[in-house]
C-alpha positions in Angstrom: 148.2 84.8 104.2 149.4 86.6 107.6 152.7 85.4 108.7 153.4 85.4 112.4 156.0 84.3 114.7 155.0 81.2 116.9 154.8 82.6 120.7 153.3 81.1 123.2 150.3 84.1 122.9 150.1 83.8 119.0 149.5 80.3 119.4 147.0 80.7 122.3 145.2 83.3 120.4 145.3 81.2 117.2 143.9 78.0 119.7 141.0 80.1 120.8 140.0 81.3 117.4 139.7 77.7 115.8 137.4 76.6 118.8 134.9 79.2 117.6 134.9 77.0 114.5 133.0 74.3 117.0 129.3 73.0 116.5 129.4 73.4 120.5 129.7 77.3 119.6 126.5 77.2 118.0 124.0 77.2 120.4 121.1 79.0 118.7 120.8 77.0 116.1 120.6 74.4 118.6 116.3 75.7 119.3 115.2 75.0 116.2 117.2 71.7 115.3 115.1 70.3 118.6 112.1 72.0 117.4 112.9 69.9 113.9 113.4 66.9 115.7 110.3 66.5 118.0 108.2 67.0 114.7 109.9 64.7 112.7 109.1 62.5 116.4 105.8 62.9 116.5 104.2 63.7 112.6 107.2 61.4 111.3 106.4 61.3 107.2 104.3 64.8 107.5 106.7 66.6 108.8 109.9 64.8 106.5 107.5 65.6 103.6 106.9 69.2 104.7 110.2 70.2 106.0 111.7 68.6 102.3 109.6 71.4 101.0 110.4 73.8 102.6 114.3 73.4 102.7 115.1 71.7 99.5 111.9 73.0 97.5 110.9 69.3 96.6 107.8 67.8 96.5 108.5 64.5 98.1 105.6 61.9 99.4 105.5 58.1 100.7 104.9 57.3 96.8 108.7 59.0 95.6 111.1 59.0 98.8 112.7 56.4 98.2 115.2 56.3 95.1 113.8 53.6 92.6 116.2 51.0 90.3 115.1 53.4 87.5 116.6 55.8 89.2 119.9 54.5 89.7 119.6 53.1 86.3 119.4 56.9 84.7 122.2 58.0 86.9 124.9 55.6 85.5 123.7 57.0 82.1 124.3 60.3 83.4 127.8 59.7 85.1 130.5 59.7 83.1 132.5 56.5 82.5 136.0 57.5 83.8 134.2 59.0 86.7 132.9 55.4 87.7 136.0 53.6 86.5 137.9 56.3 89.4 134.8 55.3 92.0 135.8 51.6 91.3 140.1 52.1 91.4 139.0 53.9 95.1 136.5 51.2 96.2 139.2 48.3 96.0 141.7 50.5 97.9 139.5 51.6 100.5 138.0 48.3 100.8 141.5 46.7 101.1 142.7 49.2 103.3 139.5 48.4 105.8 139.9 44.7 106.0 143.1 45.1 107.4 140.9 46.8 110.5 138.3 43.8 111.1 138.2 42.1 114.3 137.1 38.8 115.0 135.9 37.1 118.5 138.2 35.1 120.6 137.9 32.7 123.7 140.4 32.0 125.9 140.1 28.3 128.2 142.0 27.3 131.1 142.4 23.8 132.2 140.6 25.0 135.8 137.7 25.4 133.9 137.7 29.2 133.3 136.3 30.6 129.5 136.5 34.5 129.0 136.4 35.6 125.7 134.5 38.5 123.3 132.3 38.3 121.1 132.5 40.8 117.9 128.9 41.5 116.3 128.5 43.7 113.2 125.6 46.5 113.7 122.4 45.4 112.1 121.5 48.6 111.0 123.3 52.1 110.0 122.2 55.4 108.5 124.6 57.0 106.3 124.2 60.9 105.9 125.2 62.4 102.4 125.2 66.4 102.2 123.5 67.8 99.3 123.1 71.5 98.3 126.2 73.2 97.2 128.2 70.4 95.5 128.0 66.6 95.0 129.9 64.0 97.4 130.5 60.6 95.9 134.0 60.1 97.7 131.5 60.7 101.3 129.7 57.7 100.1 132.6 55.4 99.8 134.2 56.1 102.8 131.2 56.1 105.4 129.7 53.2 103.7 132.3 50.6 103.0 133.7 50.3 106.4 130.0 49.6 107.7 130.2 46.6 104.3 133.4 45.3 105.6 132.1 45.2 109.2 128.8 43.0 107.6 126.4 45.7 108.9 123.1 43.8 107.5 121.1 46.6 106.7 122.7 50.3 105.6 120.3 53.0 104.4 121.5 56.3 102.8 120.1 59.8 103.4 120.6 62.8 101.0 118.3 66.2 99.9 117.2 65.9 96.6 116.9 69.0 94.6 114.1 70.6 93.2 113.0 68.8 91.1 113.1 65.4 93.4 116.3 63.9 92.1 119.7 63.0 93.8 122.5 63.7 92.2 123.7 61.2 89.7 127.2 60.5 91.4 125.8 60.1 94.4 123.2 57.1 93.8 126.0 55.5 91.6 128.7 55.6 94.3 126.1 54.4 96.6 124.7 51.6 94.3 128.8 50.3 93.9 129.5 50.7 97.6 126.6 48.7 98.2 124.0 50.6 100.0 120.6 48.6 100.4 118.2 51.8 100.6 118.5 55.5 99.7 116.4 58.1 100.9 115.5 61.4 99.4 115.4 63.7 102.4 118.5 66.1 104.1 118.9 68.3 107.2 118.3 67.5 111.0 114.9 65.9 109.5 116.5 63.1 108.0 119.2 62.7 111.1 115.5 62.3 113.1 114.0 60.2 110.6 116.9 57.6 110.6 116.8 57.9 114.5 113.6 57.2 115.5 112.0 56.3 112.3 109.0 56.8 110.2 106.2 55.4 108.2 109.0 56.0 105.2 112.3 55.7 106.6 113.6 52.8 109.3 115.3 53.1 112.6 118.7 53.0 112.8 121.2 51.5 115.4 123.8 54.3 113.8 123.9 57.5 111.9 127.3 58.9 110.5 128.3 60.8 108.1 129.4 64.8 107.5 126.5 67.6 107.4 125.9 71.3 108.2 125.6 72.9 111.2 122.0 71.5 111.7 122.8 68.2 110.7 126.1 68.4 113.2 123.2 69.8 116.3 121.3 67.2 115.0 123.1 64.1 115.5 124.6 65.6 118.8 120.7 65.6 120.0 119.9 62.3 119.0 122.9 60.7 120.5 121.8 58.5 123.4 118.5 57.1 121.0 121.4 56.1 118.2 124.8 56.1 118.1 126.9 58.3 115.6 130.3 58.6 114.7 131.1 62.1 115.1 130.4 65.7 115.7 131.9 66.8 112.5 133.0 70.4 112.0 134.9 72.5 109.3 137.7 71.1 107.6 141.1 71.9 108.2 144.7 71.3 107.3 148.2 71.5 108.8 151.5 71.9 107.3 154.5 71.2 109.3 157.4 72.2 106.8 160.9 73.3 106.7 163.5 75.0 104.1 163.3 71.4 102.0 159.6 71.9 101.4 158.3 72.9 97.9 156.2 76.4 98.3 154.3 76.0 95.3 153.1 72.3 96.7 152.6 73.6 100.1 150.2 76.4 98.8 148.3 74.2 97.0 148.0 72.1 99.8 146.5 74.7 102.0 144.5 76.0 99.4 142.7 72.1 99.0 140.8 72.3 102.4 140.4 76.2 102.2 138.0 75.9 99.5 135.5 73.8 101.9 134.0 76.6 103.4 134.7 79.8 104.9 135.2 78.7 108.0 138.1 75.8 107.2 141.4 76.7 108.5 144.6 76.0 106.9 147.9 76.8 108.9 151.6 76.4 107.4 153.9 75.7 110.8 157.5 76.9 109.8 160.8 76.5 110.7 161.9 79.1 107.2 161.0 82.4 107.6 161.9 82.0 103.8 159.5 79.5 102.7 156.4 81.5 105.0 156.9 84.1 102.5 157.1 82.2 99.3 154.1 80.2 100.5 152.2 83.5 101.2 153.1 85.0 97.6 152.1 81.4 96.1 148.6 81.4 98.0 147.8 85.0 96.7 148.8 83.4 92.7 146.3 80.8 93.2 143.6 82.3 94.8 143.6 85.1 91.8 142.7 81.8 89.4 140.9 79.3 91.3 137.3 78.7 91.0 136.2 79.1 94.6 138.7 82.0 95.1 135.9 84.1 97.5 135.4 81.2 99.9 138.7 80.3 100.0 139.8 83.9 100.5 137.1 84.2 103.4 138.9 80.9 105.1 142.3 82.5 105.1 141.0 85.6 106.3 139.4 83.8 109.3 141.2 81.0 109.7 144.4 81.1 107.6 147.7 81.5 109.6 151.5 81.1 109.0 153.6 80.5 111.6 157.4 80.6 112.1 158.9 78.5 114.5 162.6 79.1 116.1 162.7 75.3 115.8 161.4 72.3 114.5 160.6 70.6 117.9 158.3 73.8 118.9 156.7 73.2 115.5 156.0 69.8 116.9 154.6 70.4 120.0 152.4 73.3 117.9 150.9 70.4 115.7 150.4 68.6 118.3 148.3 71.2 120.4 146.5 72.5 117.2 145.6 68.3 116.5 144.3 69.3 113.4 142.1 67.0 111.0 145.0 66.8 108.3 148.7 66.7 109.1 150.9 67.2 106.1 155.2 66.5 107.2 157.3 68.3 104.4 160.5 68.0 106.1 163.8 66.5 105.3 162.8 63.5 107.7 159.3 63.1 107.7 159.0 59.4 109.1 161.2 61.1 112.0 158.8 64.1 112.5 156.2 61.4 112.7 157.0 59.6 115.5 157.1 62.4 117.6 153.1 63.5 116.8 150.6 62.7 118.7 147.6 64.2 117.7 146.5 64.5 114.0 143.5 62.7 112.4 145.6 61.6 108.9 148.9 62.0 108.9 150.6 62.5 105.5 154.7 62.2 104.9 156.5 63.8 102.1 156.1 65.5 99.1 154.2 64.0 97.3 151.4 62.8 99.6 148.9 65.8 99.3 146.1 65.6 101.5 143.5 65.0 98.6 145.0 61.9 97.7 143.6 60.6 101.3 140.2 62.2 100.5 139.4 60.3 97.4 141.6 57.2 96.7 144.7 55.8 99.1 142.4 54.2 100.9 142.3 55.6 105.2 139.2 57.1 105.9 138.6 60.6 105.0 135.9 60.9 107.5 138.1 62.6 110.5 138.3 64.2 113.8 137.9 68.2 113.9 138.2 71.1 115.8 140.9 69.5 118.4 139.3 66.2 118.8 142.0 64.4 117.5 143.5 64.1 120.9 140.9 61.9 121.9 138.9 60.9 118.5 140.4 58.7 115.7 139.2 58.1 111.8 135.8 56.6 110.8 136.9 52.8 110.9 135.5 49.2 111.4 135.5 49.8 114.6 132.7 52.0 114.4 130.4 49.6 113.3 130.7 46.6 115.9 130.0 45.7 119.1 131.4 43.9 121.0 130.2 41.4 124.5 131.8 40.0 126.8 132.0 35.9 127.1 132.5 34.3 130.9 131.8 31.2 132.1 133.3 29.6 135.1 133.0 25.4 136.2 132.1 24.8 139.8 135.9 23.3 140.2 136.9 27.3 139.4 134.7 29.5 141.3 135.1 27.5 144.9 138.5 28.7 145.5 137.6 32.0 144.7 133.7 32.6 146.0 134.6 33.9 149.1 136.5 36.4 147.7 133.9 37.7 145.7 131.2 37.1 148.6 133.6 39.3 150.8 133.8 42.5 147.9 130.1 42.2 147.4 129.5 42.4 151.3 132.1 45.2 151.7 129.4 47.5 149.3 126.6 46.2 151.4 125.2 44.6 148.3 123.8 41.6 150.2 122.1 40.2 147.1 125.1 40.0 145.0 126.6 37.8 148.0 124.0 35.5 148.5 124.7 34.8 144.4 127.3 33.4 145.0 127.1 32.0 148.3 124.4 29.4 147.3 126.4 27.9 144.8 128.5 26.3 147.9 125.6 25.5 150.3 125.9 22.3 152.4 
C-alpha cells in the first residue's frame, strides 16, 4: 500500500478521489435505469419477466416468481447446519441489540386542558433488496429485515435475482425464512427497485425499499425516492483505521484487507501516528494479498483506493477521520474509549484490538447497513427508526385556547392568511 504523509493537500487529494466512488458520479448509468423504470411502470410483469431474462438469464413468469414453501423447504436441506445454527446465534443478538432502539408514543396533559403528544406507527409495508450475482448475502438479510420485525412492520417482502436456472440461493431464503420475511420475490436490478415501488400484477407496492445493490440498483432507488421511501444511497464499502505504535500490524492488515475484498472500488485507509507501523502494515498487506482468495479485487481497491497516512499527531489523525467519515472506523490506540469521544463522524465505530470490523458485519448485533462515501456526517445506521412514523397528537379545551387565540389570530393576520384567522376567531364569537 502507498504510504504518505498527512498534509493538508494529501488529504484533500485523497477527499476528492473517494467522492468519485459516489453513485452521484454515475450519471450515465442514470438514462437507462429511468429507461428500466418507466417500463417496469407501464408493462409491470412483462417487462420484470423480460428484463429477468435478459439480466439474470432466468425464465421467470407470474406462475414461478414468487419462492414457494418447497422452495425454502430444499434450501434448509441445502444449507449446512452450523451455517444456520451461526444465522440463529446473530438473529438473537441483532434482535436484542434492536429493541433497545424501539420507540413508543407518548402524551403529555396539562391541568389547563392542553394534550400534545406523538404518535409512533410501524410502516405497513417494506421492500427489502438482496444482491445476487457474484456471491451470496445472508448476513444483508438479517440486518435490513429484523429492524423492520422489531419495528412491527406488517407486511415485508424480499427481492433477489435468481440464477439461471430460477433458483435463489439457499442461504438466502433460509436467512430470510428465520428473520421472518412474509414474501420473497425472484427478480434483481433497478427492475425489482421499480417493481416494489409502484408495483405489479406479481409484486406489491411498497411504503419502503432498503437494502444494498449495484450501481443500477443505487440510481434506482435514488429515482424512485419521492413515490417510496428508502434508507440509503448506498455506495462502496470502506474502512478506516486510526492506529498508533500500540496497534498490532498483522491485525491492522487484515482489517483493511476485510472491506478491500468488496469490490474494486472499496477504500481502506490506515491513519498513523508510527511511521513504523505504516510500514509494517504495508509489508503485511502485500503477505496477504499474495494468499487470499480475492487477491485481484482486492489489489485493484488498494490501487484505487488504498492509502496510508502518517500523521505528526494523534489529534490531526482525528480531525482526518473525522473529515474522511468513513463507513467503518476501527480505534487501535492505547486509549481507544478516549479517541472515541473526540469523533464525530463514522458510521460504526469499533474500539480495540480485538473488535475487527467483521465482527459488526455478521454477529455483535449494530446494523451493518451504513452510511458511505462521506455521508456519515449527516446519515446514521439502518435502525428502527427507519421503519416508523411518527404524527403529531394536539388537542386544546376551550378554557386553553381563549387566552391565547388572539395571539394566533394576530401571526395568522401578519402573513395575510385571513382564513387561518377567521379559524380561530369563531371559536370566541359573541
Amino acid at each position: 500500500m502507498r504510504i504518505l504523509e498527512l498534509t493538508e493537500e494529501t488529504k484533500s487529494n485523497i477527499l476528492e478521489n473517494l467522492l468519485k466512488r459516489s453513485p452521484n458520479s454515475y450519471g450515465e448509468f442514470e438514462g437507462r435505469v429511468s429507461e428500466i423504470i418507466e417500463n417496469v411502470r407501464t408493462n409491470r410483469d412483462a417487462a420484470v419477466f423480460e428484463y429477468t431474462k435478459k439480466f439474470d438469464g432466468a425464465d421467470i413468469n407470474a406462475g414461478n416468481i414468487l419462492v414457494t414453501e418447497d422452495e425454502i423447504k430444499e434450501a434448509y436441506e441445502q444449507v449446512d447446519p452450523k451455517l444456520l445454527d451461526v444465522i440463529r446465534k446473530a438473529l438473537v443478538n441483532i434482535r436484542e441489540y434492536h429493541a433497545k432502539q424501539r420507540q413508543f408514543s407518548w402524551f403529555d396533559s396539562e391541568d389547563s386542558g392542553i394534550i400534545l403528544g406523538q404518535k409512533v406507527t410501524p410502516l405497513e409495508k417494506v421492500g427489502v433488496y438482496v444482491p445476487g450475482g457474484k456471491a451470496a448475502y445472508p448476513s444483508s438479510v438479517l440486518m435490513n429485515v429484523m429492524p423492520a420485525k422489531v419495528a412491527g412492520v406488517g407486511r415485508i417482502v424480499l427481492t433477489t435475482p435468481p440464477g439461471k436456472d430460477g433458483k435463489v440461493y439457499p442461504s438466502t431464503l433460509v436467512a430470510a425464512k428465520e428473520a421472518g420475511v412474509d414474501e420473497i420475490y425472484k427478480v434483481g436490478g433497478a427492475q425489482a427497485i421499480a417493481a416494489m415501488a409502484f408495483g405489479t400484477e406479481s409484486i406489491p407496492k411498497v411504503d419502503k425499499i432498503v437494502g444494498p445493490g449495484n450501481i443500477y440498483v443505487a440510481l434506482a432507488k435514488k429515482a424512485v425516492f419521492g413515490y417510496v421511501s428508502i434508507d440509503s444511497i448506498a455506495g462502496p464499502s470502506e474502512i478506516l483505521v486510526l492506529a498508533d505504535e500500540t496497534a498490532n500490524p498483522r491485525f491492522v492488515a487484515a482489517d483493511l484487507l476485510s472491506q478491500a475484498e468488496h469490490d474494486e472500488m472499496a477504500s481502506a485507509i490506515l491513519v498513523t501516528t508510527s511511521r513504523k507501523l505504516a510500514e509494517q502494515v504495508s509489508e503485511e498487506t502485500e503477505k496477504f494479498v499474495a494468499k487470499l482468495s480475492r487477491k485481484q479485487i482486492i489489489q485493484a481497491s488498494l490501487d484505487n483506493y488504498g492509502y496510508i497516512l502518517v500523521a505528526k499527531d494523534l489529534e490531526e489523525a482525528i480531525v482526518t477521520a473525522n473529515e474522511i467519515a468513513s463507513e467503518h472506523l476501527e480505534i487501535v490506540t492505547a486509549n481507544p474509549f478516549e479517541v472515541m469521544t473526540k469523533i464525530r463522524n463514522a458510521g460504526a465505530i469499533f474500539l480495540g484490538t480485538y473488535s475487527s470490523e467483521p465482527l459488526g458485519d455478521y454477529f455483535a448485533g449494530p446494523n451493518h447497513v451504513l452510511p458511505t462515501n462521506g455521508t456519515a456526517k449527516f446519515f446514521s445506521p439502518l435502525s428502527v427508526d427507519d421503519f416508523i412514523k411518527k404524527s403529531s397528537i394536539i388537542s386544546y379545551s376551550r378554557e386553553a385556547l381563549e387566552p391565547v387565540y388572539k395571539d394566533i389570530v394576530q401571526f395568522a393576520e401578519c402573513e395575510q392568511l385571513t382564513a387561518h384567522a377567521n379559524s380561530i376567531r369563531v371559536r370566541f364569537e359573541d
